[in-house]
C-alpha positions in Angstrom: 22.3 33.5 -65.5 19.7 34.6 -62.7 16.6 33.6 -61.7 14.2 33.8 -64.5 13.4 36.4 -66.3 9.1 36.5 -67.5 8.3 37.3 -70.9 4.9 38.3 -72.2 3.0 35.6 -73.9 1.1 35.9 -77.5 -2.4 36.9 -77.1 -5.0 34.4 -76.0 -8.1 33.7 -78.1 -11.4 32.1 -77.2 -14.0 30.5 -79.3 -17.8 29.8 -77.8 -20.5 28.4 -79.2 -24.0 28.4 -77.9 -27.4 27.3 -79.1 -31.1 28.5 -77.6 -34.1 27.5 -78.6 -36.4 30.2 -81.0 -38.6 32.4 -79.1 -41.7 31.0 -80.3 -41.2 27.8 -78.5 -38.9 28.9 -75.6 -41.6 29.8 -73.4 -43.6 26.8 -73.4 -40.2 24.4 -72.9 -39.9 26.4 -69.7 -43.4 26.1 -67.8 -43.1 22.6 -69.3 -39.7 22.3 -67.0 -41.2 25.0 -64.2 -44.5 23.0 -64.0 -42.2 19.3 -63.8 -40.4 20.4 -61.0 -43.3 21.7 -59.3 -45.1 18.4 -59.8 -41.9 16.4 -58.3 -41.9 18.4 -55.4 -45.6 17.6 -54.6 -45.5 15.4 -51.2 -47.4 12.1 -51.1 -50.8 12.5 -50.7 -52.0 8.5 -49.2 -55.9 7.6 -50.0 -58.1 8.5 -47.4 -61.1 5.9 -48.3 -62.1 2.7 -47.3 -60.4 -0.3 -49.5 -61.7 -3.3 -48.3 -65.9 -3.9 -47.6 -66.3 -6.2 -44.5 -69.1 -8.9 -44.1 -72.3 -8.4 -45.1 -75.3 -8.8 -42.4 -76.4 -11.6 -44.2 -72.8 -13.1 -44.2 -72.7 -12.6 -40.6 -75.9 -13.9 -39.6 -75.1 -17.1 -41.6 -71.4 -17.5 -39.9 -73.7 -16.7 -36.6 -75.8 -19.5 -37.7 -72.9 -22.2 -38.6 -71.3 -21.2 -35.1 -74.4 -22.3 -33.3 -75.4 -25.4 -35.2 -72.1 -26.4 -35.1 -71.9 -26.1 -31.4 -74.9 -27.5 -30.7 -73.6 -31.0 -31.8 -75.4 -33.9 -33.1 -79.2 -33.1 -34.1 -81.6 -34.8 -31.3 -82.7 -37.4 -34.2 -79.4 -39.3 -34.6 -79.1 -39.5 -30.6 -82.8 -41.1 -30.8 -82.1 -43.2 -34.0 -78.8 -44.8 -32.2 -80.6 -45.2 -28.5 -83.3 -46.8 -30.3 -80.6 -48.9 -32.5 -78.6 -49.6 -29.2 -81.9 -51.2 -27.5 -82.7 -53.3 -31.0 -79.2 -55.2 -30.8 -80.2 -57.2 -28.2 -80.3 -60.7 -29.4 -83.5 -62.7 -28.8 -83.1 -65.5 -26.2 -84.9 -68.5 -27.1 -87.2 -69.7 -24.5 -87.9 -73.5 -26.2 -86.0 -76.3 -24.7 -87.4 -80.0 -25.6 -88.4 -81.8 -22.6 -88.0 -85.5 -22.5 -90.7 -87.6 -23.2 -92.9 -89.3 -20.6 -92.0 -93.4 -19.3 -93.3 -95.6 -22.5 -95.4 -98.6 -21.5 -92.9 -101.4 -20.9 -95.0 -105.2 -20.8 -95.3 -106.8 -17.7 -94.8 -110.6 -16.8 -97.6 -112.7 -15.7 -96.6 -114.8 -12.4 -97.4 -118.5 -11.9 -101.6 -120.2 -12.3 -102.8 -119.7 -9.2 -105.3 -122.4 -10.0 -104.9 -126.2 -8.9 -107.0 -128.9 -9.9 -108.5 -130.7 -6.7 -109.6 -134.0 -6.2 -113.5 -134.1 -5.5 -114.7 -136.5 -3.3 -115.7 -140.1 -3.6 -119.3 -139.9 -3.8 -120.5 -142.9 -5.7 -120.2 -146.1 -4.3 -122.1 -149.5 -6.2 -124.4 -151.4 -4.3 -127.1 -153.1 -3.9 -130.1 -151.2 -5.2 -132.7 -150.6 -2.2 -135.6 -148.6 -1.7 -135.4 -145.8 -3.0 -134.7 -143.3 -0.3 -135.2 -140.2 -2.9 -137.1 -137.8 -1.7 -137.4 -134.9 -4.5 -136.5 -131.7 -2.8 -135.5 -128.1 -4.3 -132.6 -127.7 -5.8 -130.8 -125.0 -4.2 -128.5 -123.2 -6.9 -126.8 -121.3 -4.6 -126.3 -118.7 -6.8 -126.9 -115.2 -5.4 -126.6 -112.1 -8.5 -125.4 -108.9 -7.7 -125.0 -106.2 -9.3 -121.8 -104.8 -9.6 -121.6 -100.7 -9.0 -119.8 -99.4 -12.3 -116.7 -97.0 -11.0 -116.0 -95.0 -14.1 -117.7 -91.9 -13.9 -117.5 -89.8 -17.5 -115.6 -86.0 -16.9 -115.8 -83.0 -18.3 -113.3 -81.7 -20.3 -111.5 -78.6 -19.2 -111.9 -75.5 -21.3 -108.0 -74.6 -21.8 -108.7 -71.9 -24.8 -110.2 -68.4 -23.7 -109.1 -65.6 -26.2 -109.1 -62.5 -25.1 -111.4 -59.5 -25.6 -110.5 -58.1 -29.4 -109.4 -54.8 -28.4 -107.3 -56.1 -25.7 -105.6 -58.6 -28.0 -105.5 -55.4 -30.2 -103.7 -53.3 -27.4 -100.7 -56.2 -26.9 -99.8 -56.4 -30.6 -99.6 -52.3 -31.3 -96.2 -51.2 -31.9 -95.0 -48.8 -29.3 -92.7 -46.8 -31.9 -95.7 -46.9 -34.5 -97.0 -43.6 -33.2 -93.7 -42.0 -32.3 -93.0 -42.2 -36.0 -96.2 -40.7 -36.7 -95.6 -37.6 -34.8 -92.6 -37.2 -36.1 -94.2 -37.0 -39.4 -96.6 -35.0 -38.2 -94.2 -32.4 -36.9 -92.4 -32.1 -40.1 -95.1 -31.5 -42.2 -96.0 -28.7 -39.9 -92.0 -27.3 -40.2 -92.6 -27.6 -43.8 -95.8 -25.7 -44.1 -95.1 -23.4 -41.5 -91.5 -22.8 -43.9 -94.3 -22.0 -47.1 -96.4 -19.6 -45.1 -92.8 -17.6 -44.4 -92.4 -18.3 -47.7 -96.0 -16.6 -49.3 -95.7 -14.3 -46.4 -92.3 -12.9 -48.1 -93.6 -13.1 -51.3 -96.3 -10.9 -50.9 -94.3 -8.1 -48.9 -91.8 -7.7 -51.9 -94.9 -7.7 -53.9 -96.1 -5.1 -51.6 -99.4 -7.0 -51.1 -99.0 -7.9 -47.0 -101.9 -9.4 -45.3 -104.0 -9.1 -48.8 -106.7 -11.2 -50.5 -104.3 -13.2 -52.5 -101.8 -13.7 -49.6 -105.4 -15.0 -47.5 -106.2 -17.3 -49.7 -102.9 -19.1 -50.4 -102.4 -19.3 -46.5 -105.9 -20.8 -46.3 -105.4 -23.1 -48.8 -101.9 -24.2 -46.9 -103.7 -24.4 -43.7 -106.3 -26.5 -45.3 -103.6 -29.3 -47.0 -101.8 -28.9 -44.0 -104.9 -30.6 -42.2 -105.7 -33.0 -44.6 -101.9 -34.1 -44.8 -101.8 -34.6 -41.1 -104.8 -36.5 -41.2 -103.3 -38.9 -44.1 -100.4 -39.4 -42.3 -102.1 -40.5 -39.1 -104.4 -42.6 -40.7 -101.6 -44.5 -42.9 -99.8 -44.7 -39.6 -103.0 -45.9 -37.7 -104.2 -48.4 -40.8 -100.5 -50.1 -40.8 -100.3 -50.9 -37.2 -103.9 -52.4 -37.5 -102.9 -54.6 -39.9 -100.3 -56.2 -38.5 -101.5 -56.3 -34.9 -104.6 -57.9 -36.4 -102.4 -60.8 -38.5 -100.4 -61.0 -34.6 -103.9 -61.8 -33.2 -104.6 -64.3 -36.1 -101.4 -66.0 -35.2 -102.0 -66.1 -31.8 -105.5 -67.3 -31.9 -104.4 -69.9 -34.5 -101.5 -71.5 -32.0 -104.4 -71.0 -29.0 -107.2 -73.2 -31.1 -104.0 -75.8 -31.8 -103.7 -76.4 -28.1 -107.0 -76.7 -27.3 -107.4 -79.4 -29.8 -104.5 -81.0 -28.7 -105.9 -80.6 -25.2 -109.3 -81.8 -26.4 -107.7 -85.0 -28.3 -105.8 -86.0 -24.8 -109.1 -85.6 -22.9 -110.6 -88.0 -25.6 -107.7 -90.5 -24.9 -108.2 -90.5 -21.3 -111.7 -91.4 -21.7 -111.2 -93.7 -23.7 -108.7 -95.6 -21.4 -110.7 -95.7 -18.6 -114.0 -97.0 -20.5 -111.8 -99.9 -21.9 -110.9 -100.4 -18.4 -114.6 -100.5 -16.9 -115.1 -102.4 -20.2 -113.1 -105.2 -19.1 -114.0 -105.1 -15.5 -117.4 -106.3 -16.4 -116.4 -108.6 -18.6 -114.1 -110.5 -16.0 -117.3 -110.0 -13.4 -119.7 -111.7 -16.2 -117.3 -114.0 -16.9 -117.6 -115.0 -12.8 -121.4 -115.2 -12.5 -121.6 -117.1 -15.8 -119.7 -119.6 -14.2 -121.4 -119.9 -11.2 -124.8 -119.8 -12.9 -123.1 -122.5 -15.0 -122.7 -124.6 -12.0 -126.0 -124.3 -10.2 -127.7 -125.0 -13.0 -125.7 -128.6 -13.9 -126.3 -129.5 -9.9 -122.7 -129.1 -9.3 -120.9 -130.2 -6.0 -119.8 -127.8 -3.5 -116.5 -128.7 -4.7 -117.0 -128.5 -8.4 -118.6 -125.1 -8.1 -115.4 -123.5 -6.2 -113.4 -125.7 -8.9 -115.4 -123.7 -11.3 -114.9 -120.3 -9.1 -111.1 -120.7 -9.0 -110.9 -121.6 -12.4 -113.0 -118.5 -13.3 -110.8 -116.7 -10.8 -107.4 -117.4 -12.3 -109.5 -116.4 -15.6 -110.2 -112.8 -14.5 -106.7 -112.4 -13.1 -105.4 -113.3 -16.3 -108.4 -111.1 -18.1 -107.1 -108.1 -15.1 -103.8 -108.5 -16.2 -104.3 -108.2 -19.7 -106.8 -105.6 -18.6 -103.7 -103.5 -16.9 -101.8 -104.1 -19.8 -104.0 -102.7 -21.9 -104.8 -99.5 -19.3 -100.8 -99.0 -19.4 -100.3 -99.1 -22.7 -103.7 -96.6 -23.1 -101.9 -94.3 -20.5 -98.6 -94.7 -22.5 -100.1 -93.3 -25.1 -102.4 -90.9 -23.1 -99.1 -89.5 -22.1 -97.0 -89.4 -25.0 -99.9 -87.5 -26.9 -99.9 -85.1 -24.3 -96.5 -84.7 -24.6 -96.3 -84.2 -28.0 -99.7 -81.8 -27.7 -97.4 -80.0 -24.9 -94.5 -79.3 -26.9 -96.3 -78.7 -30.1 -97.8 -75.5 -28.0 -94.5 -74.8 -27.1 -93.2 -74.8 -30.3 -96.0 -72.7 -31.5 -95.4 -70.0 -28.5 -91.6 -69.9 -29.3 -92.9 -69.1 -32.9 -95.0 -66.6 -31.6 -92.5 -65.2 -29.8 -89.8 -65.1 -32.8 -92.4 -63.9 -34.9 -93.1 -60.9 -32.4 -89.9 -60.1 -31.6 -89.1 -59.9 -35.4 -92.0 -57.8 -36.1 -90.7 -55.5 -32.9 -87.2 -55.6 -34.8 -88.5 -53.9 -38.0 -90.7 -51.5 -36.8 -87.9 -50.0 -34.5 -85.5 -50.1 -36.8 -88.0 -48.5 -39.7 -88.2 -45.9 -37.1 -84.6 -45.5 -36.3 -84.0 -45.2 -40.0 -87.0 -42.5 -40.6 -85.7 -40.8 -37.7 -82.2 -40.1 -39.0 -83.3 -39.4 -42.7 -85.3 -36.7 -40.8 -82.0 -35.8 -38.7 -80.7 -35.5 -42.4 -83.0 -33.8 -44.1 -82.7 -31.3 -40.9 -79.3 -31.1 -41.6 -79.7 -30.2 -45.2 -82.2 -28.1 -44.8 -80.1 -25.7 -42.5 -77.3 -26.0 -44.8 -79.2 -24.9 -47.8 -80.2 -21.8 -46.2 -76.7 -20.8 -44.5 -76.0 -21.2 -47.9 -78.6 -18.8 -49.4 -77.5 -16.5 -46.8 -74.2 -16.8 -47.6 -74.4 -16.3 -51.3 -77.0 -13.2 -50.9 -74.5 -11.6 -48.1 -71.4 -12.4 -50.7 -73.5 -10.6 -53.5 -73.9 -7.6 -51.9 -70.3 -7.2 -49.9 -68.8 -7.7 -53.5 -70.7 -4.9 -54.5 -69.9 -3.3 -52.3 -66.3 -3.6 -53.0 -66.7 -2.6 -56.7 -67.7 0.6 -55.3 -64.9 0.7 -52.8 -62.3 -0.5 -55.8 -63.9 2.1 -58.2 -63.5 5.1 -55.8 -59.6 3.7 -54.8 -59.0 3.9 -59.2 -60.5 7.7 -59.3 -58.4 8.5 -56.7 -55.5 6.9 -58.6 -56.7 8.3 -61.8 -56.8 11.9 -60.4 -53.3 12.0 -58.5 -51.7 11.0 -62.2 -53.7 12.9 -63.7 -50.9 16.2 -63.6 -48.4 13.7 -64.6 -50.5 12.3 -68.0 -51.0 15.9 -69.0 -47.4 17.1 -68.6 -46.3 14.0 -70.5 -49.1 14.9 -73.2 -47.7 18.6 -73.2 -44.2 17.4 -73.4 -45.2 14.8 -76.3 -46.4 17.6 -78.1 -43.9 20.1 -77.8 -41.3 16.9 -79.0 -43.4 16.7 -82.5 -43.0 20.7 -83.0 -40.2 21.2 -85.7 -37.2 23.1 -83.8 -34.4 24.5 -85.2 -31.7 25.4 -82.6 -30.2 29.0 -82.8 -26.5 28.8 -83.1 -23.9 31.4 -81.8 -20.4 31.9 -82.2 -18.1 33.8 -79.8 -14.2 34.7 -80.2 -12.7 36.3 -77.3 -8.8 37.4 -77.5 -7.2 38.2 -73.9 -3.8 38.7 -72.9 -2.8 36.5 -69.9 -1.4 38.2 -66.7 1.3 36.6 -64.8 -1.4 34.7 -62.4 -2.4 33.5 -65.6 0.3 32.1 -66.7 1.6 30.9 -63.5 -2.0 28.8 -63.5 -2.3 27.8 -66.8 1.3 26.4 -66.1 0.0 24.2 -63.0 -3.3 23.3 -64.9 -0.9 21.9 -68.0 1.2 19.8 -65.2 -1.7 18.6 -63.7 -3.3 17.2 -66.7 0.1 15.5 -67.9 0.5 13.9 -64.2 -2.9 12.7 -64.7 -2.4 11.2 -68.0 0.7 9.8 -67.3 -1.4 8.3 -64.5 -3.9 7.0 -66.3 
């Protein structure tokens, strides 16, 4: 057979179906869709206000305010506190050694008796008794007084005690830090009032009363305690270092009285000594003229009268020994009372001086410690009002930011606001009841060779594919 012959195919027939929506509804689903697309295509629109609010004036005057007290370092107080601190650790040097005590009487040994009995002449010889050849003549006694010249000669005693004028006693004992200490006082209570007077100054301009009668009178009335508490504190501060300058002068004048009574008692000794001594000069010079009035008046020989004046002679160098012994062991004890007198006011002056430099101790470190509680309170007080600062600037910058975050929402509220109303509309056109129009189509049509030729291809194409798949 030949190439292929075409035939005509059966009729082709065609079955569509649509569905629209009813015209009472169809033109609202389409500006529903027009006005969606329109929104869509709307380009982005970014927020043109301010978001964040910066730092108050208050907040920055209070940062301003840490910066600088931060760089200005340590407050001038705690510098003074620790100089004064540094000066107090010193320790105190004694200035009491005991001295050794003075050479003791030590007895002495009396040498050999000078004194030798002699042989007196042969004066009587017996005889035969003759005329008497006496002729009475007078007796010389031979014995010539004198008087001996005394040498002790009483002394004065030397005044050793001379206190000082009160007010110059008062001058030594003052504290030097004592009035430091007051005017540090005195300078804070003026901070502090001067601090109230801001104080009723600000009070009155918010109540709108500046430079008023009430405002007047309060400031009067804080000038006038300010007075009386500077006077209080000067005269607290004043009163104390009296006190204890005047118990420092009591002290002194008690240890100066000591000494001059142990001075007095060691002039009494030495007098006493040297009395003894003349004492028992005369007696040894009595002793000699008794003798010799002794032997005048018995008729003695030459001989027995210088018998008699060397006995009495090695009697008074026995009564002058024991006359020296007795002046050494007075000086012994002369000297070992003065001694003790000496060191006792040594003693008392090293207590004076401990006592002093104790005293000197407290006061500067009472100072040191009152000047870094006001270094402190300084401190604090700056602190507390960067703080106010801080907390009035942070009130009002998050205030401010409400606002800002407010206006940021309304600007968020009104770009959406489109969107919210088409998804309202749309909501409401989903709860209207619908009911789709339906359509049916039939179409016949008679394929031309094209056709067939296509529908061929389309029928191969979709086997290949499902074979494929």
């Amino acid at each position: 057979m030949g190439g292929g012959s075409g035939g005509s195919s059966a009729p082709t027939e065609q079955t569509v179906y649509s569905e629209s929506l009813p015209p009472y509804v169809e033109p609202y689903f389409k500006r529903l869709l027009q006005r969606t697309e329109g929104e869509s295509l709307q380009q982005y629109t970014p927020y043109g206000g301010q978001r964040l609010a910066f730092f108050s004036p208050d907040e920055r005057k209070a940062q301003a305010m840490t910066r600088g007290y931060a760089q200005a370092g340590t407050p001038q107080e705690f510098g003074q506190a620790q100089q004064m601190l540094t000066g107090l650790s010193q320790p105190y040097t004694a200035g009491y050694q005991a001295g050794a005590g003075p050479q003791t009487y030590q007895a002495g040994t009396l040498g050999p008796s000078q004194y030798t009995s002699g042989t007196g002449p042969q004066t009587y010889q017996a005889g035969q008794l003759g005329p008497s050849q006496y002729t009475a003549g007078q007796f010389d006694a031979g014995y010539d007084p004198s008087m001996r010249a005394s040498g002790y000669t009483a002394t004065a005693p030397t005044e050793q005690y001379q206190p000082l004028g009160f007010e110059q006693n008062l001058q030594r004992f003052m504290s030097p830090y004592q009035q430091n200490v007051i005017d540090i006082q005195k300078r804070e209570a003026r901070r502090q009032s001067d601090i109230t007077g801001e104080q009723i100054g600000s009070q009155a301009a918010q109540a709108g009363g500046l430079g008023g009668y009430r405002e007047a009178i309060l400031q009067a009335e804080r000038e006038r305690n300010l007075g009386q508490q500077l006077g209080d504190i000067q005269a607290m501060g004043s009163q104390q270092a009296y006190q204890q300058a005047v118990q420092q002068i009591g002290a002194e004048r008690a240890a100066d009285l000591q000494a001059a009574q142990f001075g007095l008692q060691q002039f009494g000794l030495g007098e006493q000594a040297a009395q003894t001594q003349e004492q028992l000069a005369q007696q040894a010079f009595a002793f000699g003229e008794q003798a010799k009035q002794q032997a005048a008046q018995l008729g003695l020989t030459a001989q027995q009268q210088e018998e008699a004046a060397r006995q009495a002679q090695e009697k008074f160098r026995q009564t002058g020994f024991q006359a020296d012994q007795q002046a050494l062991q007075a000086q012994g004890q002369q000297a070992l009372a003065g001694f003790q007198a000496q060191e006792a006011a040594r003693q008392a002056q090293e207590r004076f001086g401990q006592s002093a430099y104790d005293l000197s101790q407290r006061y500067g470190q009472s100072a040191a410690q009152q000047l870094a509680g006001l270094g402190q309170a300084r401190q604090a007080d700056v602190q507390q009002r960067i703080a106010a600062l801080t907390g009035i600037g942070s009130q009002q910058r998050a205030l401010r930011q409400a606002g800002l975050d407010l206006g940021y929402e309304d600007f968020l509220r009104q770009q959406q606001y489109p969107q919210q109303q088409l998804g309202f509309y749309s909501n409401i056109l989903r709860g209207v009841p619908v009911q789709p129009q339906r359509t049916v189509s039939t179409y016949t049509q008679q394929p031309g060779l094209f056709q067939q030729t296509l529908g061929l291809g389309l029928s191969g194409l979709g086997l290949y594919k499902g074979l494929q798949g």
